[in-house]
C-alpha positions in Angstrom: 77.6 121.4 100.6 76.9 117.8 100.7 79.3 115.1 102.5 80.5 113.9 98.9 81.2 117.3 97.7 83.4 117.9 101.3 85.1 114.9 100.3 86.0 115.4 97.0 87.3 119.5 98.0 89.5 117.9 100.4 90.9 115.1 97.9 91.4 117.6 95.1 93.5 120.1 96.8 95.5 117.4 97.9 96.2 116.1 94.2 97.7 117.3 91.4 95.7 115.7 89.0 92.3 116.7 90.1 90.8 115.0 87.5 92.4 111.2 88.7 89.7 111.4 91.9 86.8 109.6 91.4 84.0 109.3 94.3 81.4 106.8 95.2 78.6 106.2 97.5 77.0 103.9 99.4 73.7 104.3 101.6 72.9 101.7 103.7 72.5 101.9 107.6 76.2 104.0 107.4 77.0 106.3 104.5 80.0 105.3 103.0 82.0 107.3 100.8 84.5 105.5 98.4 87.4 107.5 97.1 89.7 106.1 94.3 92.9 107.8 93.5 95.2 107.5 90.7 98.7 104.8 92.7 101.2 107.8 92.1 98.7 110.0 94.3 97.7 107.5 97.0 100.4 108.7 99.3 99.7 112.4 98.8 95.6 111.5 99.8 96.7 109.2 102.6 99.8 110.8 104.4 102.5 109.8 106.9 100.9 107.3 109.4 97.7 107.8 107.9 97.3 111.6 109.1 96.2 113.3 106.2 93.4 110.0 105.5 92.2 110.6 109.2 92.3 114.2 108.8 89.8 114.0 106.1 87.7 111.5 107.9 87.6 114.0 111.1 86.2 116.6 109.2 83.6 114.7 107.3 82.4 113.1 110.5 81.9 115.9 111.9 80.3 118.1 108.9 78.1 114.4 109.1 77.6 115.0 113.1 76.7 118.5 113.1 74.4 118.2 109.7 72.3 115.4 111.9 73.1 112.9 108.8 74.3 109.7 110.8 77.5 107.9 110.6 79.6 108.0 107.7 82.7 106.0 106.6 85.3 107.1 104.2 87.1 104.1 102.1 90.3 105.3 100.2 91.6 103.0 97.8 93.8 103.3 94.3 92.3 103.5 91.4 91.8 100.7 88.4 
């Protein structure tokens, strides 16, 4: 499983409208991953404090870490 596909598992089982998520990405010196969520589901994807956005970015870090792929960012924004 790929960083993007880790990414969008953990953003669809926090949504109930799977089909809302839409993922990007980036490669230049740092992978970055851009999530886009539909504004009811923002808070669901982002959680108290940021806990559940951190979460995510924990675990894709270290899937990134441990997979020797480099650094990796994870943007989380609404979508348009």
């Amino acid at each position: 499983m790929n960083l993007v596909e880790l990414t969008e598992y953990l953003v669809n089982t926090l949504v109930t409208k799977p089909a809302t998520v839409t993922l990007g990405e980036e490669n230049d010196d740092v992978f970055i991953i851009e999530v886009r969520v539909a504004e009811d589901e923002i808070g669901a994807v982002i959680g108290r404090g940021g806990k559940i956005a951190n979460s995510i970015r924990t675990i894709v870090q270290a899937a990134a870490y441990v997979n020797n792929q480099g650094k990796v960012k994870i943007n989380i924004d609404i979508q348009k």
